[in-house]
DRENDO-1510 file (C-alpha; in Angstrom, 1 decimal, always signed):
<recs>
REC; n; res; u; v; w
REC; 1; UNK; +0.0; +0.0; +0.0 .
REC; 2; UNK; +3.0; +2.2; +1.2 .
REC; 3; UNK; +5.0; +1.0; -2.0 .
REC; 4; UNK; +3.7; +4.2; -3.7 .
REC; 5; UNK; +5.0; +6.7; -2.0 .
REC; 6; UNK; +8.5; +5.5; -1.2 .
REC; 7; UNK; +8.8; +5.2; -4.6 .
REC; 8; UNK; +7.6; +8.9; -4.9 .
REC; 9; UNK; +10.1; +10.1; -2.0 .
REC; 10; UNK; +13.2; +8.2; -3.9 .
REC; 11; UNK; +12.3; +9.8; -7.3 .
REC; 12; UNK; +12.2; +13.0; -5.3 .
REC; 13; UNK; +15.6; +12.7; -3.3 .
REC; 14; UNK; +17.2; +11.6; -7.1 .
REC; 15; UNK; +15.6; +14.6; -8.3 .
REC; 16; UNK; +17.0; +17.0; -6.4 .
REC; 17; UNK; +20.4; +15.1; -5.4 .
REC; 18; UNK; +20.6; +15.5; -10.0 .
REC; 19; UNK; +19.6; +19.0; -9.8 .
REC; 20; UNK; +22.1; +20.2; -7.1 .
REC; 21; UNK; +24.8; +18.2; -8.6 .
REC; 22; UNK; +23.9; +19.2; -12.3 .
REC; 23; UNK; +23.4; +23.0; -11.5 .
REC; 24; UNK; +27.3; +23.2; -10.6 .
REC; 25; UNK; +28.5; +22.0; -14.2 .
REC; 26; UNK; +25.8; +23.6; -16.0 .
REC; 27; UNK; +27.0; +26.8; -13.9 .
REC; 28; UNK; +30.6; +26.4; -14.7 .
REC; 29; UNK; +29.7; +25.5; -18.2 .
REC; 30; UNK; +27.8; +29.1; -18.8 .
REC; 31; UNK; +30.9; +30.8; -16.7 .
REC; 32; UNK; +33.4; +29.4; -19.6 .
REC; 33; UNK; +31.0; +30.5; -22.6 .
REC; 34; UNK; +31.2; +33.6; -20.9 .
REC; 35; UNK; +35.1; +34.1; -20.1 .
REC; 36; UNK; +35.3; +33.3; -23.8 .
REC; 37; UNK; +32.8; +35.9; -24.6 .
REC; 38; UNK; +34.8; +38.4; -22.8 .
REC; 39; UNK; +37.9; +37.0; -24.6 .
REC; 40; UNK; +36.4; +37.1; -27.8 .
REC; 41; UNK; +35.7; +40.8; -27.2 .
REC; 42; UNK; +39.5; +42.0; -25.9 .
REC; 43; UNK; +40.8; +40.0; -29.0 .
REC; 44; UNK; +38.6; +42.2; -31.5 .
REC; 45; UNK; +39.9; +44.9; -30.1 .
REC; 46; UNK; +43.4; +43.7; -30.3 .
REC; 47; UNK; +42.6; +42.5; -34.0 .
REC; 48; UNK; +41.6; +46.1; -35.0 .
REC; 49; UNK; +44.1; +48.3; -33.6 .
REC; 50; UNK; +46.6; +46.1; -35.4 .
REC; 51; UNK; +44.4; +46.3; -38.8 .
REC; 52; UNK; +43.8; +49.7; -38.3 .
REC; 53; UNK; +47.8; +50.8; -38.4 .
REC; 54; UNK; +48.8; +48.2; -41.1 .
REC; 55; UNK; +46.9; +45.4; -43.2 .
REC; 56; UNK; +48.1; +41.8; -43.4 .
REC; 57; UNK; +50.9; +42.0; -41.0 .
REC; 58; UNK; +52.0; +38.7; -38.7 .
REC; 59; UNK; +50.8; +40.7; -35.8 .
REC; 60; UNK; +47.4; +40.9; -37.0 .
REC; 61; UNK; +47.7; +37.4; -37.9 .
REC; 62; UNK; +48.5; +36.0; -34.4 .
REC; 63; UNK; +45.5; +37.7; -32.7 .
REC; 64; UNK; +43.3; +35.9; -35.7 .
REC; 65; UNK; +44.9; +33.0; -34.9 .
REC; 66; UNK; +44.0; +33.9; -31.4 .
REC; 67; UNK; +40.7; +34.6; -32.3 .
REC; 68; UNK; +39.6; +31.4; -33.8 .
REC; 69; UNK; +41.0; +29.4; -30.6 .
REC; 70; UNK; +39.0; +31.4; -28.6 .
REC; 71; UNK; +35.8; +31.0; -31.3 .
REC; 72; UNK; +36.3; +26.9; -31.0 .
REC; 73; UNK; +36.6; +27.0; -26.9 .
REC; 74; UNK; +33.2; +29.2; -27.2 .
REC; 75; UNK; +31.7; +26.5; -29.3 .
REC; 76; UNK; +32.9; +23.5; -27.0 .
REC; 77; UNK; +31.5; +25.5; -24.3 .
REC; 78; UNK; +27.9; +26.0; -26.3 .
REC; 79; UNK; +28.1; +22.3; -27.3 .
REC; 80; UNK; +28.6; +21.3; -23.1 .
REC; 81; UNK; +25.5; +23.2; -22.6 .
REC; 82; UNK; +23.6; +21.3; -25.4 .
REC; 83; UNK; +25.4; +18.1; -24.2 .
REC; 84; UNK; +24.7; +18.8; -20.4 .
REC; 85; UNK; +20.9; +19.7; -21.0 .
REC; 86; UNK; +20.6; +16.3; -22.9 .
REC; 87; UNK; +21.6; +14.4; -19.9 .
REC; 88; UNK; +18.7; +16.5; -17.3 .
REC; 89; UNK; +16.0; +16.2; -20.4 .
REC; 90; UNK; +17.0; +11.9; -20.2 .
REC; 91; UNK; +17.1; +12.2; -16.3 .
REC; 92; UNK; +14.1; +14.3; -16.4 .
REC; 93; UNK; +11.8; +11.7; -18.8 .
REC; 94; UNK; +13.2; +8.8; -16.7 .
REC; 95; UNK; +11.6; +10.4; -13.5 .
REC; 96; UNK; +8.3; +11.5; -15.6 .
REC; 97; UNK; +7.9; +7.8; -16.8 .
REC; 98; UNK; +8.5; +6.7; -12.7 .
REC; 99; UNK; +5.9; +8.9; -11.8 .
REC; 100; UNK; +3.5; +7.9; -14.1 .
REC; 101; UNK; +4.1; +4.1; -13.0 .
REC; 102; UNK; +3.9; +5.2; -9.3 .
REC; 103; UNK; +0.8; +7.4; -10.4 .
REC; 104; UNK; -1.1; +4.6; -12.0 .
REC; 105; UNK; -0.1; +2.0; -8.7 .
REC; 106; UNK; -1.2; +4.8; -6.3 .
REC; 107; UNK; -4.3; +5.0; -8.2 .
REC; 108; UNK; -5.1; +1.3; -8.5 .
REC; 109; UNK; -4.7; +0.6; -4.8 .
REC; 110; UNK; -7.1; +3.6; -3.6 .
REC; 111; UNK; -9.8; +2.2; -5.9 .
REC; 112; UNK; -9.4; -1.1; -4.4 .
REC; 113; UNK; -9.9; +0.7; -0.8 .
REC; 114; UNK; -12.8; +2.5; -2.7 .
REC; 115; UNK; -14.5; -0.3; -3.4 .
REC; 116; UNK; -13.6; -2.3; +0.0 .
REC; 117; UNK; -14.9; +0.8; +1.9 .
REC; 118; UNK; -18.3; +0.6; +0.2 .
REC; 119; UNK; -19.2; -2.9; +0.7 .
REC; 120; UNK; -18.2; -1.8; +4.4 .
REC; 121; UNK; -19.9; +1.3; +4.3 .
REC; 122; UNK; -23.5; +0.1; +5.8 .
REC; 123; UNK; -24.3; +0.3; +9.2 .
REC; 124; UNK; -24.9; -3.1; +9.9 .
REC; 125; UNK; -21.2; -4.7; +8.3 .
REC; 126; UNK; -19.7; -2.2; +10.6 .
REC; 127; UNK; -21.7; -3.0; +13.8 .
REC; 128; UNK; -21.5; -6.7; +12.6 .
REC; 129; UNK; -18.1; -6.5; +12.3 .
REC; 130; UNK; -17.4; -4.8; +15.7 .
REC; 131; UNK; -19.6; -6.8; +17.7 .
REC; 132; UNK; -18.7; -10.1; +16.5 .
REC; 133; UNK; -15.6; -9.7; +18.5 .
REC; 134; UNK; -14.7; -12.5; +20.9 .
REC; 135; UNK; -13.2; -9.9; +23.9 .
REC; 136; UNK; -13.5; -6.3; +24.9 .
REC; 137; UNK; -9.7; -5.8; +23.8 .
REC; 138; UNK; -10.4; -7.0; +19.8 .
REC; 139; UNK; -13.7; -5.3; +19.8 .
REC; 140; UNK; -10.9; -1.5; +20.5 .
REC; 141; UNK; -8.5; -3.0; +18.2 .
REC; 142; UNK; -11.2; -3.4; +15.4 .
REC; 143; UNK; -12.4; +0.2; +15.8 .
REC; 144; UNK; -8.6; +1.5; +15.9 .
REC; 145; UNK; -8.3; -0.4; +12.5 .
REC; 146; UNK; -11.5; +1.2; +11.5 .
REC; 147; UNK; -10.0; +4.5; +11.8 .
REC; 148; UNK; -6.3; +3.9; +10.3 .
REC; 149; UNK; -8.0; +2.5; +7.6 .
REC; 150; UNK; -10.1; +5.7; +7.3 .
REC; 151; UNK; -6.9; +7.7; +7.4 .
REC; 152; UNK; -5.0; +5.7; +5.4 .
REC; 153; UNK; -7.2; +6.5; +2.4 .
REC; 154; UNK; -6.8; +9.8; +3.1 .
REC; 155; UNK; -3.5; +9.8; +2.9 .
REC; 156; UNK; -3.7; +7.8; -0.2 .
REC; 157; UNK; -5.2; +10.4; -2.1 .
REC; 158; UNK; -3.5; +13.1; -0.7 .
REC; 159; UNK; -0.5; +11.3; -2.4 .
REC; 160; UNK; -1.9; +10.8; -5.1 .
REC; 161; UNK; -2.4; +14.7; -5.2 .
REC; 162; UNK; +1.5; +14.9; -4.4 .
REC; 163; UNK; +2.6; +12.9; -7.5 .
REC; 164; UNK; +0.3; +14.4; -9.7 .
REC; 165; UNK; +1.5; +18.0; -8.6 .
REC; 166; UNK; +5.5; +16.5; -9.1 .
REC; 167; UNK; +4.4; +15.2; -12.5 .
REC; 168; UNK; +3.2; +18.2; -13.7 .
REC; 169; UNK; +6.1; +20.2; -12.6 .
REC; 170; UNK; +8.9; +17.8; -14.1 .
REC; 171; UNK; +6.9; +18.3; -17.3 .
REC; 172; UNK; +7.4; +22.2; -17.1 .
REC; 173; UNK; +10.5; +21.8; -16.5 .
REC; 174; UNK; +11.4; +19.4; -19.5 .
REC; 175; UNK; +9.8; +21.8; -21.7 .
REC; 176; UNK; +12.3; +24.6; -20.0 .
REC; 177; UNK; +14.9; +22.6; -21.1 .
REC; 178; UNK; +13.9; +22.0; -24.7 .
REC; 179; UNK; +13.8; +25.5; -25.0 .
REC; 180; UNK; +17.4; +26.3; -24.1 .
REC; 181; UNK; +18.8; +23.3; -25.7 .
REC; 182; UNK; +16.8; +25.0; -28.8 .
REC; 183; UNK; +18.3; +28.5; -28.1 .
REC; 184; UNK; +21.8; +27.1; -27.7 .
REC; 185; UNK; +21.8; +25.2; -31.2 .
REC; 186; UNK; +20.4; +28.1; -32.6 .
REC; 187; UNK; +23.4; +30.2; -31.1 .
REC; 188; UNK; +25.6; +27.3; -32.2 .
REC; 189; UNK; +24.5; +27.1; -35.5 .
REC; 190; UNK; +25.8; +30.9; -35.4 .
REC; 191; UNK; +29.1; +30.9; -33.8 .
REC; 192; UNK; +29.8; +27.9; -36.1 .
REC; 193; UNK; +29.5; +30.0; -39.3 .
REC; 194; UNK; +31.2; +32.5; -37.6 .
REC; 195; UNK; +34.1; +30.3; -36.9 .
REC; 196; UNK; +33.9; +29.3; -40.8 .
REC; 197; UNK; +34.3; +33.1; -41.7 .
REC; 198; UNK; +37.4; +33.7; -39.3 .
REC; 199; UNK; +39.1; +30.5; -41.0 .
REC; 200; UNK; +38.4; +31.8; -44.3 .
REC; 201; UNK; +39.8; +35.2; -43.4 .
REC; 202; UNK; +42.5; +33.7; -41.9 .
REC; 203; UNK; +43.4; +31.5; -45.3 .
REC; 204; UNK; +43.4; +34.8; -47.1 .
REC; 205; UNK; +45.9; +36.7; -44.3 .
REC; 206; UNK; +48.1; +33.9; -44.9 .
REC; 207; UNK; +47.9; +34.2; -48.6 .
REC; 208; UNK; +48.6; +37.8; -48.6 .
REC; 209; UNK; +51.2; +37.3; -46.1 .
REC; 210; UNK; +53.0; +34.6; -48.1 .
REC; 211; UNK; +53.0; +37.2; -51.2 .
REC; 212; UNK; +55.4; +39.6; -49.0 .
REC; 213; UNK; +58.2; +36.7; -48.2 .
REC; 214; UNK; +60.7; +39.0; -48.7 .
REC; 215; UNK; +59.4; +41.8; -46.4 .
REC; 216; UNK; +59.2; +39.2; -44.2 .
REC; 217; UNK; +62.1; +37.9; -44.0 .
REC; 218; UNK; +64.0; +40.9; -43.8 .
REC; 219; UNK; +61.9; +42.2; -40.7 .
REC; 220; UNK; +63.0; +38.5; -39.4 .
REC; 221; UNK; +66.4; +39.1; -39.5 .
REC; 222; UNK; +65.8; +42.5; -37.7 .
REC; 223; UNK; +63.8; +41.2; -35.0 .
REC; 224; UNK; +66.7; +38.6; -34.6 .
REC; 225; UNK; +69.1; +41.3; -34.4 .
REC; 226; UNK; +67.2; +43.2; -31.6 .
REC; 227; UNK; +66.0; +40.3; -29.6 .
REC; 228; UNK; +70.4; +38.8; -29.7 .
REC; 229; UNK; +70.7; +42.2; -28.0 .
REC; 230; UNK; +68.4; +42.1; -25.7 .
REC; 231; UNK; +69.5; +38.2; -24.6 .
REC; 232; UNK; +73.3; +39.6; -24.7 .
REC; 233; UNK; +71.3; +42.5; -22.2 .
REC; 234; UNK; +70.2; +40.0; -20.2 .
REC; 235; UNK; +73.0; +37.5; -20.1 .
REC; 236; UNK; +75.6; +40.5; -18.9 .
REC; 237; UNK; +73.4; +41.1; -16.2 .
REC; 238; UNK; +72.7; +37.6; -14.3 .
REC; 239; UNK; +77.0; +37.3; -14.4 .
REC; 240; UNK; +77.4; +40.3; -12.6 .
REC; 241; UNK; +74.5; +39.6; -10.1 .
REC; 242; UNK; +75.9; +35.8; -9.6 .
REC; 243; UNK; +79.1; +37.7; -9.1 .
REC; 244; UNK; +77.7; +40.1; -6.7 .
REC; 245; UNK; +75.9; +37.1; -4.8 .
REC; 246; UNK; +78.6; +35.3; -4.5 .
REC; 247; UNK; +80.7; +38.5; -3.0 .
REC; 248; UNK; +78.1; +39.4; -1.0 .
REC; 249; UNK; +76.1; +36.1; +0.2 .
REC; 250; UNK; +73.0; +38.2; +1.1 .
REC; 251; UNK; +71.4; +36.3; +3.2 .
REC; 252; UNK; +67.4; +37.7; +2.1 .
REC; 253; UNK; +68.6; +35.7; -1.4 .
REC; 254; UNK; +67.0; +32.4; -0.1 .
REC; 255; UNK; +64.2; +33.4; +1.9 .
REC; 256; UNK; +62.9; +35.6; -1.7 .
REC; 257; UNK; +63.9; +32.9; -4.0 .
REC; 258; UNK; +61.6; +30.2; -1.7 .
REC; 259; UNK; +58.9; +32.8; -2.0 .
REC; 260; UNK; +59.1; +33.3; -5.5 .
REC; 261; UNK; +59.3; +29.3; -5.6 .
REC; 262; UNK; +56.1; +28.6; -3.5 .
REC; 263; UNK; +54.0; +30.9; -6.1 .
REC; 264; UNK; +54.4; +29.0; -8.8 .
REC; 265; UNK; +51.3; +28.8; -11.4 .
REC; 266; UNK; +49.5; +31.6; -9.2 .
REC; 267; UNK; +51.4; +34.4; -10.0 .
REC; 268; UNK; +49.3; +37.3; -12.0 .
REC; 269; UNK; +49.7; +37.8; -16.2 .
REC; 270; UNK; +52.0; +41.0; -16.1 .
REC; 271; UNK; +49.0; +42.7; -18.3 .
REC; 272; UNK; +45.7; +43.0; -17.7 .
REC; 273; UNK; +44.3; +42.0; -21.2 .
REC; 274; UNK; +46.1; +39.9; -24.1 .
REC; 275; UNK; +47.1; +36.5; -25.5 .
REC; 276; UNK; +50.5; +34.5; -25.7 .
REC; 277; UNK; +51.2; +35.2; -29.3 .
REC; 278; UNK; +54.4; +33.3; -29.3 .
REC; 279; UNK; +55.4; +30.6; -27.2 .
REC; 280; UNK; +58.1; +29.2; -25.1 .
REC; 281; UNK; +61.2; +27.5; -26.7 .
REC; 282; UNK; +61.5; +26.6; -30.2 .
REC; 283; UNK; +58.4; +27.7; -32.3 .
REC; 284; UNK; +57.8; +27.6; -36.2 .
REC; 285; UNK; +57.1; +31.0; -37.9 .
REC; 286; UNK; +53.3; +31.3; -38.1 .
REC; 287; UNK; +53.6; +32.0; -42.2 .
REC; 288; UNK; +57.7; +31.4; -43.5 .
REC; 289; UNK; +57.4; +27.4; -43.9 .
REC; 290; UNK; +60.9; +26.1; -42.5 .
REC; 291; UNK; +62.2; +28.9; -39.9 .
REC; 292; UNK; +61.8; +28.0; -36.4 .
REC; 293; UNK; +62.4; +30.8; -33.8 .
REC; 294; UNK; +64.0; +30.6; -30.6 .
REC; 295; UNK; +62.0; +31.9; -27.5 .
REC; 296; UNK; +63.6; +32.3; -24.0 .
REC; 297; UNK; +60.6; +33.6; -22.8 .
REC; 298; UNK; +56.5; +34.1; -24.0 .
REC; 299; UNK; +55.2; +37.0; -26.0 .
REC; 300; UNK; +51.9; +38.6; -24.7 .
REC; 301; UNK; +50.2; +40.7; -27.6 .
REC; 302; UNK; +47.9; +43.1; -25.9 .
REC; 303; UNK; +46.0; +46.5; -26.2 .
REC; 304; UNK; +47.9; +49.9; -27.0 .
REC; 305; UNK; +49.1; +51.5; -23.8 .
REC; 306; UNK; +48.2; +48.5; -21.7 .
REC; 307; UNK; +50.1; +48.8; -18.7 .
REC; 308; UNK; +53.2; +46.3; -17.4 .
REC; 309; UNK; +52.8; +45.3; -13.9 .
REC; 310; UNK; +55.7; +43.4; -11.5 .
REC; 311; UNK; +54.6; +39.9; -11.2 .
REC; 312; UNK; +56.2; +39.7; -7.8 .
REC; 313; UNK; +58.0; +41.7; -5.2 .
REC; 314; UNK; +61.7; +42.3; -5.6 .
REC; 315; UNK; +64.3; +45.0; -6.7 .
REC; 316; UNK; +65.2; +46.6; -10.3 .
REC; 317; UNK; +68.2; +46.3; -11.6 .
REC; 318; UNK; +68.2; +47.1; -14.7 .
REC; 319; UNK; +66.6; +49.9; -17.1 .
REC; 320; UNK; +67.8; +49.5; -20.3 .
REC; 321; UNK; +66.7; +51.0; -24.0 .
REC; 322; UNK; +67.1; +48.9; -27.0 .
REC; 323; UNK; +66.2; +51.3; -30.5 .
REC; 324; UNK; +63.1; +49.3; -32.3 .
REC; 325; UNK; +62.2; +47.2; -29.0 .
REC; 326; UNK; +61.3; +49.8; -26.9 .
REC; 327; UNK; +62.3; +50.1; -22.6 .
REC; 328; UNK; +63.4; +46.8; -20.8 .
REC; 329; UNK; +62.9; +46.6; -17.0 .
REC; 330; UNK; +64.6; +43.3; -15.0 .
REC; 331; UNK; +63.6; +42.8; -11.6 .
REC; 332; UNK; +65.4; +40.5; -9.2 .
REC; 333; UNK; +63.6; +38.5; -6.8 .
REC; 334; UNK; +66.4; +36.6; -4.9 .
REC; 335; UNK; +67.7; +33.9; -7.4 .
REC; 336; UNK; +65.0; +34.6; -10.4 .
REC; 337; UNK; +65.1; +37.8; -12.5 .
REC; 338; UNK; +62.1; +38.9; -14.5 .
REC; 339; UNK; +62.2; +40.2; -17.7 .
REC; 340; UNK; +60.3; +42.8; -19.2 .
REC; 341; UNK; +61.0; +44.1; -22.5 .
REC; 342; UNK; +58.7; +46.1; -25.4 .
REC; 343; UNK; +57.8; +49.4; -22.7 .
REC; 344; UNK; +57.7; +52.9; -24.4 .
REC; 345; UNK; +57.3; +54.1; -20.5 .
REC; 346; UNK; +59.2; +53.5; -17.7 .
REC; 347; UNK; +57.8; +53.9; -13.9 .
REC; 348; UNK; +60.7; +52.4; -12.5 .
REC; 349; UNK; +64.2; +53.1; -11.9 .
REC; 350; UNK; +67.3; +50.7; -10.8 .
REC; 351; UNK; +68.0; +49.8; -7.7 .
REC; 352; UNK; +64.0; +50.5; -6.6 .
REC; 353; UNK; +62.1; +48.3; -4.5 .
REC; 354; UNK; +59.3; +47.2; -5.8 .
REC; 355; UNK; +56.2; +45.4; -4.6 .
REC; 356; UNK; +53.3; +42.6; -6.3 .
REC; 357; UNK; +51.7; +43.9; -9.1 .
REC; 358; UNK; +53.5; +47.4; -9.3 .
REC; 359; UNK; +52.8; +49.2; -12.3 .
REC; 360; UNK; +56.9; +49.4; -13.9 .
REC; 361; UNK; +55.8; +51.1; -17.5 .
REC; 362; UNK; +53.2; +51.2; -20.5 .
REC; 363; UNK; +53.6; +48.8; -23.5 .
REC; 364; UNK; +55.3; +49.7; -26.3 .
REC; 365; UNK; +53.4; +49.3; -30.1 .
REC; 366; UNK; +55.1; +48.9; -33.1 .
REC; 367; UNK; +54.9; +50.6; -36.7 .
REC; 368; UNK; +52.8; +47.6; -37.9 .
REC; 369; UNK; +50.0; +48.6; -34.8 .
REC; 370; UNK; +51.0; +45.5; -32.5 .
REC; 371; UNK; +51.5; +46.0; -29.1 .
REC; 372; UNK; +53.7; +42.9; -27.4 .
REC; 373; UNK; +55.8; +42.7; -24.6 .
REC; 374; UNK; +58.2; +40.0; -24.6 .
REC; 375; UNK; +58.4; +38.3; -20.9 .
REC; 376; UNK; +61.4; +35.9; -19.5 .
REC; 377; UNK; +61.7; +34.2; -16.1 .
REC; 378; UNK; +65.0; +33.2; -15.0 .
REC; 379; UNK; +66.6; +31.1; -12.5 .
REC; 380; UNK; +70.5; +32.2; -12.4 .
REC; 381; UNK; +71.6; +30.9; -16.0 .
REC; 382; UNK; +68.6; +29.1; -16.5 .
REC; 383; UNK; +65.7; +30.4; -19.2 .
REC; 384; UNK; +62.2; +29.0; -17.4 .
REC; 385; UNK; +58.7; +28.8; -19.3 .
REC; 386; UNK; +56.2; +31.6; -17.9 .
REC; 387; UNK; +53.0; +29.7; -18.7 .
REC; 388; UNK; +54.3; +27.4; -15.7 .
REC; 389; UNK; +54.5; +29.9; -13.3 .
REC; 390; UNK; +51.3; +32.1; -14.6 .
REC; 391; UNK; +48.1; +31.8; -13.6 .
REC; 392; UNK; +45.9; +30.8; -16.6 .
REC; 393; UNK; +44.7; +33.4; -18.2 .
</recs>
């Protein structure tokens, strides 16, 4: 008689032990959609201040590249949503169709008490009933039973009213849910062609790009040129601090180095806004087919006076100007330098304490409109990858 409703409170726990569970992924699925919405719009922006200054340069090309990574993480994002609101619309029918089993059994059993509780429901079967007990004590135990079973139909059909009122609410709700999964193919079939018209925009960068080899090559060689400088900078500088160290044997050299140690992968993006447009390590030239670069550090393409900050506490110790890359600020932070190169603004001076997230100078943008500052940790001697020690981004 009971079987019912236990049925109807274990569909209910389910149901809400789904929806509190589900609510979390759905939640962080719509906070990713939306992170790359955000992206999506701080990319444009980088996109048309390079396009703006100069069409088809490789600048312009790694933001579209940027672009399109960011267009396919929105559509695996959209297509988690659709995926996610698939499984709830299954869950959802699996409960509908319990309830309608538990419905009909509910229903079945308080017609049977119907129908017993007629043929009982003249006076004399009741007084019949009662007063053919053998003993006083049976006589109050028949009228007790009486009663519960009285009650007991009661309760039956307020139960009944209980799954009926659940039923009708899971169907709203798998209508809800048909609804957004129909919005959200809808926006997917849209972000989809989008993504088809970046790709062929892209395929026609590259084509134009390919045309100018020569130019290309030639600003190549240039780059090399200013970024050997800026290594030979850099490599001048951690002998004489090793040097100085191991004069001095500051003691604080430790203690910072462990700090600087212990925040690995949390520290801050030394911009605000912007993309890694060139890797770590040994990367192939996103158009010239055969030349691979070398890359102590990551590049960050970003907006036009975006502002450098200080990833970490520590002291500056060197200010240095470099014609064509712009400013270069290194901070020490016991056994690690940073490196921050491509300012056209300097805050800072050497030998300056600074602290976490100290502004140190504005970015730096080229003649082709691209704004890019070129960041390096180091460990003494040792060129480390910054995408290990950032926070993502």
């Amino acid at each position: 008689m009971f079987e019912g409703r236990s049925i109807f409170l274990l569909l209910i726990f389910f149901s809400l032990a789904f929806s509190a569970s589900g609510q979390k992924s759905k939640s962080q699925l719509q906070k990713e959609k939306q992170a790359n919405l955000e992206k999506i719009k701080e990319v444009e922006k980088i996109i048309g201040e390079t396009s703006t200054k100069k069409k088809n340069s490789v600048g312009e090309l790694n933001a579209l590249n940027q672009r399109i990574r960011v267009q396919e993480n929105l559509i695996t994002s959209i297509k988690g949503e659709i995926d996610f609101l698939d499984s709830e619309i299954v869950e959802n029918n699996d409960i509908i169709n319990a309830l309608e089993d538990d419905l009909e059994k509910l229903k079945k059993e308080y017609i049977a008490m119907l129908y017993a509780a007629q043929k009982a429901s003249n006076s004399t079967t009741r007084l019949t009933f009662l007063f053919s007990a053998k003993s006083f004590d049976q006589l109050i135990m028949r009228l007790r039973y009486m009663e519960q079973y009285g009650e007991t139909r009661k309760l039956q059909a307020d139960q009944i009213g209980k799954v009926q009122g659940e039923l009708s609410g899971q169907v709203q709700v798998i209508r809800s849910r048909r609804e957004e999964k129909n919005k959200l193919l809808t926006e997917m079939v849209t972000e989809n062609g989008n993504l088809t018209n970046l790709k062929k925009k892209q395929n026609s960068l590259v084509r134009s790009l390919e045309r100018e080899e020569k130019k290309l090559r030639k600003d190549l060689a240039e780059t090399k040129k200013l970024v050997a400088r800026l290594d030979k900078l850099i490599e001048d500088l951690i002998r004489e601090e090793m040097e100085r160290a191991a004069r001095a044997k500051l003691a604080d050299t430790e203690t910072l180095s462990s700090s600087f140690e212990e925040n690995k992968n949390k520290f801050t993006w030394p911009v605000s806004s912007g993309f890694v447009s060139q890797k770590f390590g040994r990367q192939n030239h996103p158009v010239l087919k055969g030349i691979v670069q070398q890359n102590n550090g990551v590049n960050i393409q970003t907006k036009e006076n975006e502002k450098v900050k200080s990833i970490f506490e520590g002291e500056v110790r060197r200010v240095a100007f470099i014609q064509g890359l712009g400013s270069t600020v290194i901070i020490k932070h016991g056994e690690y330098l940073t490196v921050y190169a491509g300012l056209k603004e300097v805050f800072v001076r050497t030998g300056q304490k600074v602290v976490t997230n100290q502004e140190i100078g504005k970015i730096f943008s080229n003649p082709d409109g691209v704004s890019e500052l070129r960041f390096q940790i180091f460990k003494n001697t040792t060129a480390l990858d910054p995408q290990t020690w950032l926070k993502n981004m």
